[in-house]
NUVEXNU-669914 format. One record per residue (C-alpha): y, x, z. Coordinates in steps of 0.001 Angstrom, whole numbers, plus 500000, padded with zeros to 6 digits. Example, Ala and Ser with C-alpha at 12.3 -4.5 7.8 and 13.67 -1.06 7.14 Angstrom:
2
495500512300507800 498940513670507140 
***
This chain:
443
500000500000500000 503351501243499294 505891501065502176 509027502523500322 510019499016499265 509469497274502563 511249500241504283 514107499542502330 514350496296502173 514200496020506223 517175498226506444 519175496924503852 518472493239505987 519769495542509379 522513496767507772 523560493361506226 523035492122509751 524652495093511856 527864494705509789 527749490560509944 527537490890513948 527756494474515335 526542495078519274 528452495899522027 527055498586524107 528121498541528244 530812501267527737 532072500165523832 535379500798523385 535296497957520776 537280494440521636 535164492130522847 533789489209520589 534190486613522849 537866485616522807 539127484051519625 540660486808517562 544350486832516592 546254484390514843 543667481680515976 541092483032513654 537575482427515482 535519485822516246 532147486988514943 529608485515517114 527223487730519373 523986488602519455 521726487497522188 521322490096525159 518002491215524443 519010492277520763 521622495325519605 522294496556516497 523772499992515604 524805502017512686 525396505904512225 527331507135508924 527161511302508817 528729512791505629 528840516915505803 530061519056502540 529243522834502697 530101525767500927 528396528920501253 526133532189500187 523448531685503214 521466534963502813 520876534823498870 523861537426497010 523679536093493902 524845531772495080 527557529968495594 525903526722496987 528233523620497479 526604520347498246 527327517562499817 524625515777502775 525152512112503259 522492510642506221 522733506653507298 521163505602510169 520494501880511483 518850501290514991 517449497970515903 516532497529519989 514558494662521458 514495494405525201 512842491144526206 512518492398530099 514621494835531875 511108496645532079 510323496724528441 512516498078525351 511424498199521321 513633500986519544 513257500954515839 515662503531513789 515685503833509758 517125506980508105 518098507601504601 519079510952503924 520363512320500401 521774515291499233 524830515266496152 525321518440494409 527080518011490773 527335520722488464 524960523113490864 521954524135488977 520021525281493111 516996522611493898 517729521157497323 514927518531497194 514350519937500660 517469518504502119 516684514956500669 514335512399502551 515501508573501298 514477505503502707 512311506647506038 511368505735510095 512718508305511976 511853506849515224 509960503719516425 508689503718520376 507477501602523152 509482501801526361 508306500648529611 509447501079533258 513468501883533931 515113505568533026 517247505631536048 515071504958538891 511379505066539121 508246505478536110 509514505239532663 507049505761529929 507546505736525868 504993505459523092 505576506608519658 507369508186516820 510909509866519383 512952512603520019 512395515163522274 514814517408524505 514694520169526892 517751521486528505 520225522728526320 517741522518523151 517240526249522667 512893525524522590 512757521672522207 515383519104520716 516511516298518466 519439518525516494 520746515254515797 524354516474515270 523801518948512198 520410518778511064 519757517150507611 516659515156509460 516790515489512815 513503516710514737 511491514253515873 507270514127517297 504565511228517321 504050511681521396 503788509727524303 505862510677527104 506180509915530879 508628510229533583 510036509374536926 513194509642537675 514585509825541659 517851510052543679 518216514063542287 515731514687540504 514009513879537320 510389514460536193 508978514834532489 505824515480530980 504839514957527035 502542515604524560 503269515035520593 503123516302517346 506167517003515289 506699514597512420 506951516719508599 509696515937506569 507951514819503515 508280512122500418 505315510460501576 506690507341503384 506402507228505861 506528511148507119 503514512013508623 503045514427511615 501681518043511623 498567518568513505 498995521835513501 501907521739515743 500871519726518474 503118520343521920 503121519416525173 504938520480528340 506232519180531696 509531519682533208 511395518819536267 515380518518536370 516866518979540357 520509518514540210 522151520733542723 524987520723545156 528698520820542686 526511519195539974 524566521663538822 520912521809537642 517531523883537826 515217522947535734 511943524636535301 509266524238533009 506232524618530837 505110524545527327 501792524440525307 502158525155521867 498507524735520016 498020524560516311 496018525806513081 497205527102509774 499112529861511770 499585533344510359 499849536229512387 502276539323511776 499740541310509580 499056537052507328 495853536829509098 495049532847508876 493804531129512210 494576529116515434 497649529334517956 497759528743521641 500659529851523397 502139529226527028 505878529393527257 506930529226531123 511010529039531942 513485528380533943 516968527217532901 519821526896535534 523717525653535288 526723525108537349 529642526344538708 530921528926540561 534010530021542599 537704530557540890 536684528328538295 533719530165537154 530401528883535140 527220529754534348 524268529248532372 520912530860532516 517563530793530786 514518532765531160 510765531979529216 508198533932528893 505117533473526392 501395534147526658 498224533059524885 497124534174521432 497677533910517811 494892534326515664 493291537325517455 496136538953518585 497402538498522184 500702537046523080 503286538916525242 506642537736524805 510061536728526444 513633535116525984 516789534782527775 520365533736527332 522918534936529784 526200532781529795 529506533289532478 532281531148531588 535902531133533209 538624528245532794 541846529825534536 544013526771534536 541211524492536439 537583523953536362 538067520956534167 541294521427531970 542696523900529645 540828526651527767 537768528111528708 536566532128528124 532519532580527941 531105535682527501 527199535652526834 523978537841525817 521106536588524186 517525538403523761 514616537443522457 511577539876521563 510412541180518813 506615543032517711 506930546954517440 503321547174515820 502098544460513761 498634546417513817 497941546980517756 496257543148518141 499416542253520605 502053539396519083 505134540418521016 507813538511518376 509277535702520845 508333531890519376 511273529803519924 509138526858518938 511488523847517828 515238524168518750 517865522780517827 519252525523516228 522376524560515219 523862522661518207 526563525315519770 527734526886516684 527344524387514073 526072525138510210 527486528941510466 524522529654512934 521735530919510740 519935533073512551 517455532165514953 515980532982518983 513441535849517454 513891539537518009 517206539710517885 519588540371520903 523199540119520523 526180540017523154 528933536820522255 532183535945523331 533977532878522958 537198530725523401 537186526835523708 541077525337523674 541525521398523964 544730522007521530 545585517989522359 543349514823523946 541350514701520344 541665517858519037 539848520824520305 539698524156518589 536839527101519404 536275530738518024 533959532720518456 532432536541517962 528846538062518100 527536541371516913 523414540688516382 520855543764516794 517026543635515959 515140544514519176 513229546382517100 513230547526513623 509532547258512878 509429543267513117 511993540991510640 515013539172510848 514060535456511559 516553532402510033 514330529470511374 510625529426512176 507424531337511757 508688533104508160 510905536146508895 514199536710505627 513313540221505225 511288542716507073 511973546514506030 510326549361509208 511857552511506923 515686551217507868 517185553648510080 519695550875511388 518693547525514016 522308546749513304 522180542816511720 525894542371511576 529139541060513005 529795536968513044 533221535880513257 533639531916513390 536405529479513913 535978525598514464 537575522445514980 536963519151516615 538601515861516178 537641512927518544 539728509685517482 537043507372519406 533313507347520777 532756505712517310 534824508942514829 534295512165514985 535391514680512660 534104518683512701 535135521311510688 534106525513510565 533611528594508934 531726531287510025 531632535159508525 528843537845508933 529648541307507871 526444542679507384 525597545731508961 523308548913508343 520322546670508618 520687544429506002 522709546689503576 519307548685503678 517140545969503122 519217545281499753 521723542456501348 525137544166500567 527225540752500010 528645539164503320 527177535947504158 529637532957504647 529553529478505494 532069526681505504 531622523325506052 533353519316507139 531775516859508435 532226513191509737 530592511179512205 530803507180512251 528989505098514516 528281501798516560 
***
């Protein structure tokens, strides 16, 4: 049977039906429906309590050389979203949420059939029990996030797709503390409709978020990656089963100082080599006019290992399983938590009430020269043991942020690597460069 026609039909009917009557949510900043609009005119009725409606418009053009010398890529990404919720009991919810996402690129001869997935269910769960208090526990196609998203999360904001896994999931929440546990697989991108999920990239894990005194949190955790059709660092074919243990900590500090830690470590095996590995991002941040107003100063360091012999049956290259990679620094962010280790600095400046301004500068180093330089996943850009240089490069990057309403947002950046010694050797000479503008509607 083929679904593509249903699919679409069902969210043309939600959007037809979103725009006739749109839903309020608790803290909308939309006038309410119920008083008769102005001039006399009556309002648009509402829909029952048990039903809302939502709608998510994301249009993003980019401009850039990524890592390939020889293109000038422009393109344009256009992703609709339409959510549908059910909640006949304060006990029970129904989420369903269509995507269509589409790529435009006129005149450009460069195949991005991988940015396009038209007409699809990107989630569709089960919820029962209540988030804030007590057992909650969800069934089906979702989103999943740990802490800031560096090893699970949704990448909602600049993805193309969005990550999302087939898993149940099931928590408790209490007076400061919150308890998670999961297991899923993560759902493929793919013009089959709809996308089916990977089973070789099943994950689980269980976490536990205790907020602490000043409103911070500790949050430890643990993750079990398992999986076949894995290829080790020498393209050996087999089976994956890796333990990722961390710990990830925030708050604040005296004289309006911040902080932000993570630590994981990795063990298990891949294929038949054994798994020693380990992360961490370091983070202080200082706002001298107030702990909540005016600019903000970070400085940071990042590490994350990387495999000195691809030969001696140990897999030391960190596996930052699925992040959200793009979530801090936006589309200029392309290269990703595997042996690298880089120190950053940063300045945030709320320039009015909606506009907000940030820039940023990090100089990235291989931790070692015999493993590659990693964009995304298990397949490293280039990998080159005769350079003489770990130096990556320099990234300079500027960005803006306009926030006219919960509802429109508008984000703009460009980012700027001068390669270094590295990648010159390895035959990338041209700097890589990114630019992009994107906005946000929703309801």
């Amino acid at each position: 049977m083929n679904l593509r026609p249903s699919i679409a039909a069902a969210l043309c009917l939600g959007l037809a039906v979103s725009f006739a009557a749109p839903a309020q949510s608790a803290n909308s900043t939309l006038p309410s429906t119920d008083q008769p609009a102005a001039g006399g005119r009556a309002a648009l009725p509402t829909l029952p309590s048990w039903l809302k409606l939502g709608a998510e418009l994301r249009g993003r053009a980019e401009s850039g050389n990524a890592f390939d010398p020889g293109a000038d890529d422009g393109f344009y990404l256009n992703r609709l979203r339409l959510n549908i919720t059910v909640q006949p009991r304060p006990w029970m919810r129904f989420f369903l949420q269509g995507q269509d996402a589409r790529v435009f690129s006129p005149g450009n001869a460069l195949d991005h059939g991988h940015l396009r997935n038209p007409v699809d269910v990107r989630q569709a769960y089960a919820d029962f029990g209540r988030s804030e208090a007590g057992w909650q526990v969800r069934v089906g196609r979702q989103e999943l996030q740990l802490g800031d998203e560096r090893l699970v999360g949704a990448d909602s904001y600049w993805d193309c797709f969005g990550l999302a896994f087939d898993a149940v999931r099931v928590g408790f929440a209490g007076t400061r503390f919150r308890f998670d546990s999961f297991t899923g697989f993560r759902v493929q991108p793919a013009r089959r409709r709809p996308d089916p999920f990977d089973t070789s990239s099943r994950l689980s894990g269980v976490s536990m978020q205790v907020q602490t005194r000043g409103g911070g949190v500790v949050e430890p955790y643990l993750l079990w990656k398992r999986g076949g059709d894995t290829l080790d660092l020498r393209s050996h074919a087999g089976h994956r089963d890796v333990l990722t243990p961390g710990l990830r900590a925030q708050g604040a500090l005296p004289r309006n100082l911040d902080y932000n830690v993570e630590m994981a470590f990795q063990r298990g095996h891949v294929v038949h080599d054994s798994v020693s590995a380990g992360a961490g991002h370091w983070e202080l941040g200082w706002r001298p006019f107030g702990a909540d107003v005016g600019p903000r100063i970070a400085v940071e360091y990042n590490f994350a290992s990387g495999d000195r012999n691809p030969s001696d049956s140990r897999h030391g290259t960190f596996d930052d399983l699925y992040p959200a990679g793009f979530n801090k620094y936006g589309m200029s962010d392309p290269i990703a938590w595997r042996n690298i280790g880089y120190p950053a600095a940063g300045l945030e400046v709320p320039v009015t009430k909606r506009w907000a301004a940030y820039a940023g500068y990090r100089y990235f180093r291989l931790v070692t020269r015999e493993d590659g330089l990693y964009p995304g996943g298990d397949q490293y850009l280039v990998r080159n043991p005769a350079a003489t240089s770990s130096n990556v490069g320099s990234h300079v990057l500027v960005s803006a942020a306009y926030t006219h309403s919960s509802h429109w947002r508008l984000y703009a950046g460009y980012g700027y690597i001068f390669p270094g010694a590295f990648l010159r050797q390895s035959g990338y000479l041209t700097a890589i460069r990114t630019a992009y503008l994107q906005t946000s509607f929703s309801y």
